[in-house]
C-alpha positions, 0 to 999 in steps of 0.5 A, spaced: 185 597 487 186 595 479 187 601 475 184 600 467 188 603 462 182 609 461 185 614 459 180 616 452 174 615 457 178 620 463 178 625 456 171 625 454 169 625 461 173 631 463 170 634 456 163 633 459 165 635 466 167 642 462 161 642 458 156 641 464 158 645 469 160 651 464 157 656 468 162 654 474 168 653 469 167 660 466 168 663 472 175 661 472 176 661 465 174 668 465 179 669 471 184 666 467 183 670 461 183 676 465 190 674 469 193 673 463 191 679 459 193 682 466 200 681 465 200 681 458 197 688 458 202 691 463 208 688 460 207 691 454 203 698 456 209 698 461 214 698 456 210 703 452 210 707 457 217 708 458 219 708 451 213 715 452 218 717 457 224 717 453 222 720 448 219 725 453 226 726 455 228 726 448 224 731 446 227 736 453 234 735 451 232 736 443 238 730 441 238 723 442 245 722 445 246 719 453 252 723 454 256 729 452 264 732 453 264 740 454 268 745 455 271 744 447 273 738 442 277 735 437 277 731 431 281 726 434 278 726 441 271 724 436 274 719 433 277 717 439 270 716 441 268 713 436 272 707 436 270 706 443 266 698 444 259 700 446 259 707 442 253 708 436 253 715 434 257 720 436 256 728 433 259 735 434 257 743 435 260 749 435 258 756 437 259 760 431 256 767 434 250 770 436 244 773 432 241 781 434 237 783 429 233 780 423 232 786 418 229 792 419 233 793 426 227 787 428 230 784 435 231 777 435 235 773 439 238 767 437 245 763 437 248 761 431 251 753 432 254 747 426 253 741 427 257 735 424 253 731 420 254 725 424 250 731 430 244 732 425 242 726 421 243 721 428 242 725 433 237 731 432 233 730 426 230 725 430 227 728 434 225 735 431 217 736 430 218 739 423 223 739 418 222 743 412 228 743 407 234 741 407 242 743 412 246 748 410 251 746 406 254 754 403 257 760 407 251 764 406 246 759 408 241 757 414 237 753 417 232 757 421 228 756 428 219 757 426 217 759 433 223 763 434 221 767 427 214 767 428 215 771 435 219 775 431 214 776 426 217 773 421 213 767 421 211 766 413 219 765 412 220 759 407 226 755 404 229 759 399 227 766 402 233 771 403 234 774 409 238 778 413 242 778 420 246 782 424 249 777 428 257 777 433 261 773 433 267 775 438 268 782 439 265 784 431 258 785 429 256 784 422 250 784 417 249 778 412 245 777 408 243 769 407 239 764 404 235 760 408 235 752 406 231 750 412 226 751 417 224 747 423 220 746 429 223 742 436 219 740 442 224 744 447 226 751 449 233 753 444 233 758 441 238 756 436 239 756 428 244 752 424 249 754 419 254 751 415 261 749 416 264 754 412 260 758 416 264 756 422 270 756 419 270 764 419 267 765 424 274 765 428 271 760 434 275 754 435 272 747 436 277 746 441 274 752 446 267 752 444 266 745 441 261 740 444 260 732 443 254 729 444 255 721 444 249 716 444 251 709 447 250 701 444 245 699 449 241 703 455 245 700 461 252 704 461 255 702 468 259 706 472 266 703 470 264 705 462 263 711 464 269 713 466 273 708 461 270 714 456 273 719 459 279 717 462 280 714 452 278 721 451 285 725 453 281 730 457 283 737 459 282 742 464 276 745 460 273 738 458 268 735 462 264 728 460 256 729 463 252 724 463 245 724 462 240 724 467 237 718 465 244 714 463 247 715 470 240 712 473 240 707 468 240 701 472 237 704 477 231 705 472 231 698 470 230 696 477 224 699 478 221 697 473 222 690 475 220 692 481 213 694 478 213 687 474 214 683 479 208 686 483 205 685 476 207 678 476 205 677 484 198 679 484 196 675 477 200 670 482 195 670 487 189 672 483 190 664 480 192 661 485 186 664 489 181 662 484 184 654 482 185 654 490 178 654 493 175 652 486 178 645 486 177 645 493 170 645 493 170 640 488 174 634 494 167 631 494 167 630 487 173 627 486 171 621 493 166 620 489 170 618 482 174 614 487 168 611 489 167 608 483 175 605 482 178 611 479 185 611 482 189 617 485 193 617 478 188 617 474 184 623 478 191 626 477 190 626 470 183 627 470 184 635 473 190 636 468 186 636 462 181 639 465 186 644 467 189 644 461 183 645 456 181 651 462 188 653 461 190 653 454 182 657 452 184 662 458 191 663 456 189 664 449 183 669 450 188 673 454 193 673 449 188 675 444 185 680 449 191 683 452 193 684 444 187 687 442 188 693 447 195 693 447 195 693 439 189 697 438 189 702 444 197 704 444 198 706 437 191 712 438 196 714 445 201 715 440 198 719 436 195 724 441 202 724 443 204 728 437 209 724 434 211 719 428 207 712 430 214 709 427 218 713 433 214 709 439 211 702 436 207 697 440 211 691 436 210 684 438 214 681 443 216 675 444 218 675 451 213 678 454 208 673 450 213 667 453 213 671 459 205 671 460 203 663 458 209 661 462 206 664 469 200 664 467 201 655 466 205 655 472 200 659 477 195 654 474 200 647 476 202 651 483 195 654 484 191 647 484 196 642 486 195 642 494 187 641 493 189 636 488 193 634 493 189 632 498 183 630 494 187 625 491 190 623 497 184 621 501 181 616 502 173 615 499 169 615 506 173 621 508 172 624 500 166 624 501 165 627 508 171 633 506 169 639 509 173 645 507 177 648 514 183 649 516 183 651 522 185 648 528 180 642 530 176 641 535 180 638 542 186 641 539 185 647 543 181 650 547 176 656 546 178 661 551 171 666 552 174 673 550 172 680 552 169 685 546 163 684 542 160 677 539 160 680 531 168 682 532 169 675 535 165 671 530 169 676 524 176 675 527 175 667 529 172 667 521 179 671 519 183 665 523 179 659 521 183 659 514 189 663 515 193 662 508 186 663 504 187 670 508 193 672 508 193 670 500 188 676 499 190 680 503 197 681 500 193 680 494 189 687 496 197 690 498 199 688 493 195 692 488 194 698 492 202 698 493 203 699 485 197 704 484 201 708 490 208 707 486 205 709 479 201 715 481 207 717 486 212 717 479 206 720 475 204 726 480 213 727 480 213 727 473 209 731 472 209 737 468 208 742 474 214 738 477 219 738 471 218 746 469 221 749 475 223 756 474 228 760 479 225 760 486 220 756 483 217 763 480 211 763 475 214 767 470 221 770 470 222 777 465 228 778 462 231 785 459 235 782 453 237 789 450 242 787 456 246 781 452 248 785 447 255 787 446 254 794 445 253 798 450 249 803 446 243 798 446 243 797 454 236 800 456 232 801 462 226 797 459 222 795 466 222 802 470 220 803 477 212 804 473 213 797 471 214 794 476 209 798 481 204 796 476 206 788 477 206 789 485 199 792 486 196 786 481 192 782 486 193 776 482 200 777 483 202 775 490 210 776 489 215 780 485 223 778 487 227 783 482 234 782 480 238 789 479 245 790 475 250 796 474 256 795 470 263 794 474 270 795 472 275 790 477 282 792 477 288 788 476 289 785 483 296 780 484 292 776 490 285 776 486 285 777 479 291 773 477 287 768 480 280 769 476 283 769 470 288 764 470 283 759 471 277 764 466 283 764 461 284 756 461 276 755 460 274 760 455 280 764 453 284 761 446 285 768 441 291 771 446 296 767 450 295 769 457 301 773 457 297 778 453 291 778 457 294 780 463 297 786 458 291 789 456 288 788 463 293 792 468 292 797 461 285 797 459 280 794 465 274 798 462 275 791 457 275 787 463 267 790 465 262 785 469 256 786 473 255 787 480 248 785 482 243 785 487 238 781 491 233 782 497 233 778 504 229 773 502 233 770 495 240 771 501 235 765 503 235 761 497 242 762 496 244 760 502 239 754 502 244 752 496 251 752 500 255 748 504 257 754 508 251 760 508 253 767 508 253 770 514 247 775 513 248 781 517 254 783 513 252 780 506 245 786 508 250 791 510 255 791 503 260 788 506 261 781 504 258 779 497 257 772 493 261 770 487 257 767 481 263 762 479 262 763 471 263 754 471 271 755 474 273 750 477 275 755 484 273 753 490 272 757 496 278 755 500 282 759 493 278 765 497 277 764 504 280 771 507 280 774 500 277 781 497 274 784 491 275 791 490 271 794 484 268 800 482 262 802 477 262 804 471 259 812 473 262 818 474 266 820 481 266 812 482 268 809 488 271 804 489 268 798 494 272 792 497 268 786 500 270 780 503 268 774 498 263 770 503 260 764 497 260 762 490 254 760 487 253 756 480 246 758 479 245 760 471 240 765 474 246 770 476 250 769 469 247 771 462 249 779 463 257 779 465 263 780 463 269 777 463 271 779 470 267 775 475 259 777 478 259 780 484 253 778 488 250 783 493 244 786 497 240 790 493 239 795 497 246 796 498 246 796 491 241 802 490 246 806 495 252 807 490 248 807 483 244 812 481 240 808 477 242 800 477 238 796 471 233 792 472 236 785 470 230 780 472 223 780 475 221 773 478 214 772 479 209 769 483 201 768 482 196 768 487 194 760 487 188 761 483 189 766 479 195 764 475 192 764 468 188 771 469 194 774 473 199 771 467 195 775 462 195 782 465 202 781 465 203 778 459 199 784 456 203 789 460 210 786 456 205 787 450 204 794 452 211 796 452 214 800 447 220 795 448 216 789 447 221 786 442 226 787 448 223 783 454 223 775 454 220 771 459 220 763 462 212 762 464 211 756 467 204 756 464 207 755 458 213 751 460 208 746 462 203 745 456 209 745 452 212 739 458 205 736 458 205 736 450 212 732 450 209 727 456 202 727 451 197 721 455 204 718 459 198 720 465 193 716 462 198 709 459 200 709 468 194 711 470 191 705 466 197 700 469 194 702 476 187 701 475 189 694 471 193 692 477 188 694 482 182 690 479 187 684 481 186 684 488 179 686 488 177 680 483 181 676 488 177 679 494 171 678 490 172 671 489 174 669 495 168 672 498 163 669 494 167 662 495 166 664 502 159 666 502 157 659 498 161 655 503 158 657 510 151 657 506 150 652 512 154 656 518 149 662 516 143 658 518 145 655 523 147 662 526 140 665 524 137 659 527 139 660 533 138 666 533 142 670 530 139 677 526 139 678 518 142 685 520 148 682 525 149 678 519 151 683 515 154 687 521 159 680 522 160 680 513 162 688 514 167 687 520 170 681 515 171 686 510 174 691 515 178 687 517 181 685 509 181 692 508 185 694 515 190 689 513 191 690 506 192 698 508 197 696 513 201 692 509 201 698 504 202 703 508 209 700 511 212 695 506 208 697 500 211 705 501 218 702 503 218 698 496 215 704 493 220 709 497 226 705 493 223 704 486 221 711 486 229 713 488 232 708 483 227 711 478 228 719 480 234 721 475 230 727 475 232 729 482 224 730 484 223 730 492 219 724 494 212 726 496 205 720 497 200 725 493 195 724 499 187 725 495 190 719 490 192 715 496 186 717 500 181 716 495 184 709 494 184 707 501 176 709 502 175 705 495 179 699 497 174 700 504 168 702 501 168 695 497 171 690 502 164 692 505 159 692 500 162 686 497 160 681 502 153 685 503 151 683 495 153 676 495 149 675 502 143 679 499 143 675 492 144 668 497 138 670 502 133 671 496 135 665 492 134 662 498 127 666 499 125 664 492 127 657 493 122 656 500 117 660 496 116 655 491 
């Protein structure tokens, strides 16, 4: 056959083709537009998502750095650091003493830190909620934390308002008078203000001790050999440690779970096109034998589909795009501003990737997704055109149909899955697909969710803290939480626990095999105004100087602190007094220094006695630090405690609610601190409020993740949808045949609802074994905050009874929309 050059009048057919049958070409338009924008939206709503959780992560930090060095710093150490290739900013601090009280004897609790201007302008400023005023620049001035003030009752003050402080720095107490040149308000918990540089110059402390250095990085990805690269650069010594941020070591880690949650994305979009132009084209074999028919050529029929595919393609494309720019531009920028920060912080800037990335699958999924059909129909000849029918099964005499045991429904259900295996293969894993990224985003949502990332020790509801205890005059220690006190939180029926943490003061003498050893290394870590030498002096001469705390726990928090240890205490003798712990004050001592090694100590009471235990574990838990000394804190049983003091201190109380009760019980207790005439002296962690706080920095993260799972799952079911509709339409003739031989309208739907069944048993099937490895690995290359892994199961099941619930009912609708259309036609 002779092929015309035809190629203007293919055009204008494939244009009327278009416009005569738009009711069928709508649907695929609308399939397009809906892939594309799919991709396009979950790409963009993805990166805004995790630009969210940076900034979340940001906001818990208090200071945009990826990395800082520890244990003190030097000029020339920053320097070093920033001559580094892959360094953006680098900033320092300095501990510079610590805030008792504010005038009138008001107790406020605060430390007292300079930061370089590199640390302020590029590293914290940033990230404050509020900022009024400007950094201290003279001796006398600073810049002051608002929520700290308000707790204090001093919330009305303002920049250039004056204000005394009694503040310590190394072993003196002063009270100064300064000008306050700024406040601010963070997202996190430091109880920080900030003075000048003069300031810190006289306060005695050494950058060297208590410097630190904060470093943000070029890029996001800071490979492992980088890391190490900075730290060998920085000369480092004893002291000095380089910690990586959570999310800086899993950097990599991250990125590949989010390719992995795109190339789901990607996958479902994927299947959805290739279903729709698969079965579209198709159905149209007939067609094309018959243009073949009338002389049209394989190439020219070639031609033919492309520009009806490019002009569905390019009005698709384009529709998606503008759609997904829509949401994306539109929507974003609102979650942004509930999320309570400057929209410049996070912006939905345009992408030219993503745009790219979108047109291009969209386009390939378009060719790849027809070509098969296209394939055959212009492969074949016109008679066998014409007399195409649609089945890829085997054909009849290549096998033969062995009677099966079981129901006829099931049989016919499972004959009609096997009779086009690719067609459903392809909407099974579309449906796993789907239902595998909605359980690997509500499984990051539900571990990162507040109540998650606020823990407190032992996972308590609220700890209380008895501050009078921080001060260095032992004057002020004062028993604030009595035995009444906590009586009143034990009988509290909203109150299921309550786990105290007592204290006395201890003196430990000077001891060759033990204290030497202690205090080398405490010396080489913390100790800078003396040479060891004279410590030594003062410690065989004056050990009172060298006081800490012994403290004490109940059985149970012995079971938390084994659970933490390589090797658990044994706990017979720790309960009896004669083995204890060792808090290790961030000394690099293992247990290997002391194995077979003793503490001897004695209280700081009268007619004290000394005490030697055998030095069973270390722990690095901060919740035993805070109220010490420069000897170390000996850990044992409470009980052996109350034996030998008369009257220990009540250091800390951990609290644990009655599920459902936690907002009423935390009230009565908040109002029992309210209460006391030391209310100014408790403080508390509540994890109520820790956790508005977190949901506060989080903002609508749940809301941006939950939309991509939802986006993601309408994937499948969209193909499902269209393959059952497909499907229905083509076995119109099937379904009268059976009907005609009996076959009853309710058994028909009973075939259709095992069908579904069957989709929807294979879609979980594939979810619940490949879909939750998949998930297990992104979820631990994304885990930089060391959540435990757990399938929230009213999510999982609620999507699984969904998943079921419209793998039925679909082709239940379309089978009864098909019989009363053919009820309306017999009727006329």
């Amino acid at each position: 056959m002779l092929a015309n050059n035809n190629r203007t009048i293919i055009s204008h057919m494939a244009v009327r083709v278009l416009k005569r049958n738009k009711r069928r070409y709508g649907f695929l338009v609308t399939a397009v537009v809906l892939a594309t924008f799919m991709v396009f939206s979950t790409l963009t709503v993805g990166e805004t998502y995790f630009k969210m959780e940076y900034i979340q992560n940001l906001r818990s930090r208090g200071a945009d750095y990826d990395a800082m060095v520890v244990g003190g710093i030097g000029e020339e150490q920053k320097r070093l650091c920033q001559e580094q290739l892959g360094v953006a900013n680098a900033g320092m601090t300095a501990y510079s003493g610590s805030i008792a009280s504010a005038g009138n004897n008001i107790p406020l609790r605060a430390g007292l830190v300079w930061g370089d201007e590199d640390y302020w302008e590029q590293l914290k400023k940033p990230v404050l909620k509020k900022l009024e005023g400007r950094y201290p620049q003279k001796e006398n001035e600073i810049m002051v934390n608002a929520e700290i003030m308000e707790k204090a009752g001093l919330g009305d003050i303002k920049t250039g308002d004056t204000l005394t402080l009694t503040y310590e720095k190394l072993e003196e107490r002063v009270t100064k008078e300064f000008q306050v040149s700024g406040v601010f308000s963070e997202y996190g918990n430091e109880k920080i203000f900030y003075v000048s540089k003069s300031f810190y110059e006289q306060s005695g402390y050494k950058l060297g001790y208590d410097g630190m250095l904060y470093i943000k990085f070029t890029h996001p990805i800071v490979p492992k050999g980088m890391q190490e690269e900075l730290g060998e650069s920085l000369h480092l010594n004893k002291r000095q440690a380089v910690i990586m941020t959570a999310e800086t070591e899993k950097t990599v880690g991250i990125l590949v779970g989010l390719a992995s949650l795109v190339l789901f994305t990607c996958l479902s979009a994927w299947l959805l096109i290739y279903n729709i132009l698969y079965l579209s084209v198709s159905g149209n074999i007939r067609y094309y034998g018959l243009m073949q028919t009338l002389g049209m050529t394989e190439g020219q029929i070639r031609l033919f589909w492309k520009k009806q595919m490019f002009r569905l393609g390019s009005v698709g494309i384009t529709g998606g795009i503008l759609l997904g720019a829509g949401v994306s531009f539109l929507l974003i920028p609102g979650i942004v501003k509930g999320l309570g920060i400057q929209e410049k912080n996070v912006e939905v800037s345009f992408q030219p990737a993503v745009l790219a990335l979108s047109v291009l699958l969209a386009g390939i999924t378009l060719y790849s997704g027809s070509r098969k059909a296209v394939k055959v129909a212009a492969s074949a000849a016109p008679v066998d055109a014409l007399g195409y029918y649609n089945y890829t099964g085997k054909k009849q005499g290549e096998g033969r149909h062995k009677s099966k045991s079981g129901r006829l429904l099931w049989r016919l259900a499972w004959r009609q899955m096997c009779q086009d295996k690719k067609k459903a293969a392809v909407v099974t894993l579309s449906l796993a697909a789907g239902l595998s990224v909605f359980l690997c985003m509500t499984v990051l949502i539900e571990s990162h969710g507040a109540r998650t990332i606020m823990p407190n020790y032992m996972d308590a509801d609220m700890v209380i803290r008895n501050d009078t205890l921080y001060a260095e005059d032992e004057g002020r220690w004062t028993q604030i939480m009595d035995s009444g006190f906590i009586s009143d939180l034990e009988s509290d029926e909203g109150i299921a626990g309550v786990d105290v943490l007592l204290g006395a003061k201890m003196i430990v003498p000077w001891e060759p095999e033990f204290s030497d050893i202690w205090m080398r290394e405490y010396y080489d870590m913390w100790i800078y105004a003396k040479t060891y030498e004279e410590i030594v002096g003062d410690y065989k001469q004056n050990p009172e100087q060298f006081y800490s705390f012994v403290k004490g726990i109940d059985e149970e928090e012995l079971d938390y602190i084994n659970s933490t240890l390589d090797t658990p205490v044994e706990k017979e003798p720790f309960l009896e007094g004669k083995s204890c712990i060792l808090y290790r004050s961030g000394l690099s001592l293992g247990m290997d220094t002391f194995q077979g090694k003793r503490v001897t100590y004695y209280l700081d009471e009268e007619n004290a006695f000394p005490y030697q235990m055998d030095i069973a574990g270390l722990t690095d838990d901060s919740y035993y630090g805070g109220v010490q000394g420069k000897a170390p804190v000996v850990i044992v049983s409470s009980s052996f405690l109350k034996q030998i003091s008369d009257n220990p201190y009540i250091l800390k109380v951990n609290i644990h609610y009655q599920e459902g009760q936690e907002a009423e019980a935390e009230k009565k207790i908040k109002g029992l601190i309210e209460e006391s005439p030391y209310v100014d002296e408790i403080s508390y962690d509540s994890k109520i409020e820790g956790i508005e706080k977190a949901e506060e920095a989080q903002g609508n993260i749940r809301i941006v993740g939950i939309g991509i799972t939802v986006i993601l799952v309408c994937i499948g079911l969209m193909n499902y949808v269209n393959t059952v509709l497909a499907n229905i339409q083509n076995r119109q003739a099937s379904f009268r045949i059976m009907e005609s031989v009996g076959m009853t309208g309710r058994q028909l739907k009973g075939m259709l609802i095992l069908e579904g069944i069957m989709f929807a048993a294979g879609a979980l099937l594939i979810t619940a074994t490949a879909g939750v490895t998949v998930t297990y690995f992104t979820y631990q290359s994304m885990n930089y905050m060391d959540n435990t892994f757990r399938i929230p199961l009213l999510p999982a099941a609620g999507a699984a009874a969904v998943s079921l619930a419209l793998c039925v009912a679909v082709p239940l609708v379309f089978e009864s929309l098909r019989k009363r259309v053919e009820d309306k036609r017999q009727y006329r």
